[in-house]
TIFI-921254 format. One record per residue: x, y, z of N, C-alpha, C in turn; residue in three letters. Coordinates in steps of 0.001 Angstrom, whole numbers, plus 500000, padded with zeros to 6 digits. Layout:
<bamars>
XYZXYZXYZAla
...
</bamars>
This chain:
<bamars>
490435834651348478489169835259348873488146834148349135Unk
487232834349350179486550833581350752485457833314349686Unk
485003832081349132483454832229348561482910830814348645Unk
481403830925348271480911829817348338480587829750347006Unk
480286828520346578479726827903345497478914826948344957Unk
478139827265344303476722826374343974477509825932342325Unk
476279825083342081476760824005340790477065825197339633Unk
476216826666339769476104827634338790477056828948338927Unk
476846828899340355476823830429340531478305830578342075Unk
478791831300342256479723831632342936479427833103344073Unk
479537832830345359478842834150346191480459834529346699Unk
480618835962346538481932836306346878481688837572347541Unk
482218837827348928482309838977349916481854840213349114Unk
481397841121349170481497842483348196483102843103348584Unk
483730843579347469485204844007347982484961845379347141Unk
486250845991346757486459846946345853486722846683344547Unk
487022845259344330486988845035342821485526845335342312Unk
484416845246343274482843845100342519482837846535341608Unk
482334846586340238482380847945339560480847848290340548Unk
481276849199341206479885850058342182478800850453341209Unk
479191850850339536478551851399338864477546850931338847Unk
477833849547338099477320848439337845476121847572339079Unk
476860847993340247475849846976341483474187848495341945Unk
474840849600341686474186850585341683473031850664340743Unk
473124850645339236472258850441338867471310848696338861Unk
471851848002339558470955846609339618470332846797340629Unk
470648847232342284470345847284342841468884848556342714Unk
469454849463341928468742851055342278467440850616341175Unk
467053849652340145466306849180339860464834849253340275Unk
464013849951339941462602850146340924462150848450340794Unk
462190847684340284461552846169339982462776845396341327Unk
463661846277341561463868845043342741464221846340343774Unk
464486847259343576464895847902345233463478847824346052Unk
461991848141345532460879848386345830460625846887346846Unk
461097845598346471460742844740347556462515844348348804Unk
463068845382348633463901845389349679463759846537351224Unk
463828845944351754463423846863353175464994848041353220Unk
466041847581353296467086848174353959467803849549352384Unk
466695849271351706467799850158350192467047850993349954Unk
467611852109349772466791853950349477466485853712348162Unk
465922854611347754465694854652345844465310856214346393Unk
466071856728344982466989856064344284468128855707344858Unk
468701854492344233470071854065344762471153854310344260Unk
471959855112344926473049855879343787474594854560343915Unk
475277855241343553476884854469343438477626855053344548Unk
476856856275345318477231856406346621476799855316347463Unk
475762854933347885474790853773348840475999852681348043Unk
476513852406347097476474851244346712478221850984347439Unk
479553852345347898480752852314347723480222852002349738Unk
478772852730350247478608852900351807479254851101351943Unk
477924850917351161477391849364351774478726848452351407Unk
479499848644350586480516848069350281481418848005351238Unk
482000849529351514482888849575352658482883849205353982Unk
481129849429354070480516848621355401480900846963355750Unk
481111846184354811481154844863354822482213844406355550Unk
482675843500356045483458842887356570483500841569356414Unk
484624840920357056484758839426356431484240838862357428Unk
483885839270358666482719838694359310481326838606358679Unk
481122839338357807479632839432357522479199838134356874Unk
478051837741356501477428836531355842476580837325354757Unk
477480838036354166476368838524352922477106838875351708Unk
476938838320350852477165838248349439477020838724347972Unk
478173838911347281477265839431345825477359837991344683Unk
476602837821344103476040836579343645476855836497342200Unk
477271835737341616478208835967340261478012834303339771Unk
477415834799337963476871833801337315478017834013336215Unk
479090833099335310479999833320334986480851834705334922Unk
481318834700336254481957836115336980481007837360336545Unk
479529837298336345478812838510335755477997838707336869Unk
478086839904337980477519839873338794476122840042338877Unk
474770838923339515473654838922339206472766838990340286Unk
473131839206341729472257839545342303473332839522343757Unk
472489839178344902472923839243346131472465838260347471Unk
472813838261348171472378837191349521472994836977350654Unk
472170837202351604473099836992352585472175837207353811Unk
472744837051355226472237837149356345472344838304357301Unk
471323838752358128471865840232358878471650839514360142Unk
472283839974361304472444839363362489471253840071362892Unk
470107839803364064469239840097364605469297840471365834Unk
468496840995366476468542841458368125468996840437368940Unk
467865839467368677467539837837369229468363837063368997Unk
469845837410367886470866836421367987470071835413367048Unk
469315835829366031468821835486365270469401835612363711Unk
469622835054362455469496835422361161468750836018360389Unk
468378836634359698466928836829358895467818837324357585Unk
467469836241356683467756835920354755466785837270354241Unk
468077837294353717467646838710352276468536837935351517Unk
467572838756349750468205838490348271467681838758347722Unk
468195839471346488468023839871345295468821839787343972Unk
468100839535342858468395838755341524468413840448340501Unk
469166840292339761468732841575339017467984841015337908Unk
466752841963337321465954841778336536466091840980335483Unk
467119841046334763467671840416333356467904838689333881Unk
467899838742335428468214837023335516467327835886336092Unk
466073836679336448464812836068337247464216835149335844Unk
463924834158336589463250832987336291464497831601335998Unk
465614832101336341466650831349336191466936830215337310Unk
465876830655338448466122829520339732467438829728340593Unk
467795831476340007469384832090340445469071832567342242Unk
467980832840342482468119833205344013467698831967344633Unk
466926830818344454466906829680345064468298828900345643Unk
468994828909344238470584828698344008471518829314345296Unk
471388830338345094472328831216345611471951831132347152Unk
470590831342347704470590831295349009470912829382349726Unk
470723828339348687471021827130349143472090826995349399Unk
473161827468348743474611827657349198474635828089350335Unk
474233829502350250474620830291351763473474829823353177Unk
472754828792352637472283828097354379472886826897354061Unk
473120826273353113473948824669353577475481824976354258Unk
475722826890353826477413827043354572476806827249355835Unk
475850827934356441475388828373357679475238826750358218Unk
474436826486358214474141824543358241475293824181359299Unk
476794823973358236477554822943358100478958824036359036Unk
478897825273358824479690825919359525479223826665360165Unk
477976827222361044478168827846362537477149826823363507Unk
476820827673364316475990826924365662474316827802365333Unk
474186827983364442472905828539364324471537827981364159Unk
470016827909365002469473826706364224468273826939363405Unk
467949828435363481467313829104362307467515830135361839Unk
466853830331360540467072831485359965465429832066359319Unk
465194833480359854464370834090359647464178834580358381Unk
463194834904357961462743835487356337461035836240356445Unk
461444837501355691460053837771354793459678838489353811Unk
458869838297353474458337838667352295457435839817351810Unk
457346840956351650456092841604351285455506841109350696Unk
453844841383351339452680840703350788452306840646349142Unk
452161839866348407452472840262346906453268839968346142Unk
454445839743346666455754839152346044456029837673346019Unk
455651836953344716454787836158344662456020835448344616Unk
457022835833343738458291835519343458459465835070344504Unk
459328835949345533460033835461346738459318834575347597Unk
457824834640347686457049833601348283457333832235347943Unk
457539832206346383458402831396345756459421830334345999Unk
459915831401346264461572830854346885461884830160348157Unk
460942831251348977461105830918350233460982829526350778Unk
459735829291350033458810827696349699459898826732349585Unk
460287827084348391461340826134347738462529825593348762Unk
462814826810349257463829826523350172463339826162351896Unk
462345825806351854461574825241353140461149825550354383Unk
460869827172354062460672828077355170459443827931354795Unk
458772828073356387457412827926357252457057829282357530Unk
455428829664357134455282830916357530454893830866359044Unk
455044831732360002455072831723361096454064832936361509Unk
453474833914360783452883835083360863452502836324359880Unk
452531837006360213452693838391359721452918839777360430Unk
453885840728359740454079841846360474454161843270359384Unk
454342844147360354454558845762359278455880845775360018Unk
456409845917358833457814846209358311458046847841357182Unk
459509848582357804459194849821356949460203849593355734Unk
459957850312354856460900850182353601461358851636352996Unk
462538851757353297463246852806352632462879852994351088Unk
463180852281350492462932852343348769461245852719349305Unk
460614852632349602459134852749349181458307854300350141Unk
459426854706351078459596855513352045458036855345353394Unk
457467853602353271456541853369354215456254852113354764Unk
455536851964355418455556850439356105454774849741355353Unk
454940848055355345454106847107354630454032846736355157Unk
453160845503354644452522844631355374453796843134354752Unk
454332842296356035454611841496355259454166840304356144Unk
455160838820355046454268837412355495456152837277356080Unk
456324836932357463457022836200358569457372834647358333Unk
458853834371358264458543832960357932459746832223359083Unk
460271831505358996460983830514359531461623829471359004Unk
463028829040358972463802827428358440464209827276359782Unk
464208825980360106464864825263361174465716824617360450Unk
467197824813361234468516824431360664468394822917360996Unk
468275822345362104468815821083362914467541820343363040Unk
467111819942361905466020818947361182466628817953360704Unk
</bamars>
């Protein structure tokens, strides 16, 4: 099985081994579904077997595993523009651990070093001080702002637009 790996943490395809139970309630979490655009709340272990089965080994998106204990997620969605745009999420019990910084450095040094891509898009709802955070860390440039809608929240926000240039 395909995965990447950071000094901590290990990102492995979502398959059918994932206990759905388990990614269902991390995900269905109001402290993290509320800053994800693409996840309903509540999030049942149905959404969790969709999104699973949905995956493919083409995809660039990941479930995040800190001694094989699965702790969050990451990965890339292909864009209109032939573009990337980075999503991730940490489940509650593991924030402040530097676990989504981690986890997404893996999955752009694999983007980096294995495709032809030369950025990758990101954002943030306004407020989320935590992913503003990250984003930083990992060297994305804000580029704007836009309204974006969010399923979990069932309305549009306001968010902050950012940018990494790969081929720096």
């Amino acid at each position: 099985m395909f995965q990447i790996t950071t000094k901590r943490l290990a990102l492995k395809r979502p398959d059918s081994s994932i206990d759905k139970a388990l990614f269902a309630s991390l995900v269905g979490d109001w402290d993290i579904a509320k800053w994800l655009s693409d996840v309903p709340y509540p999030y049942t272990q149905k959404h969790a077997e969709k999104f699973i089965k949905r995956s493919s080994p083409d995809d660039l998106r990941f479930s995040v595993f800190y001694d094989e204990i699965l702790v969050g997620g990451a990965g890339v969605s292909f864009e209109d523009n032939n573009e990337l745009d980075l999503g991730y999420w940490i489940a509650k019990d593991y924030w402040g651990y530097g676990f989504a910084t981690e986890a997404c450095i893996g999955l752009i040094e694999y983007i980096k070093n294995e495709t032809d891509f030369e950025t990758i898009t990101a954002c943030y709802v306004k407020g989320n001080k935590a992913s503003a955070n990250v984003l930083k860390k990992l060297g994305f440039i804000e580029i704007g702002e836009c309204e974006e809608y969010f399923l979990s929240r069932k309305k549009t926000m306001s968010c902050v637009d950012l940018i990494l240039n790969l081929k720096q």
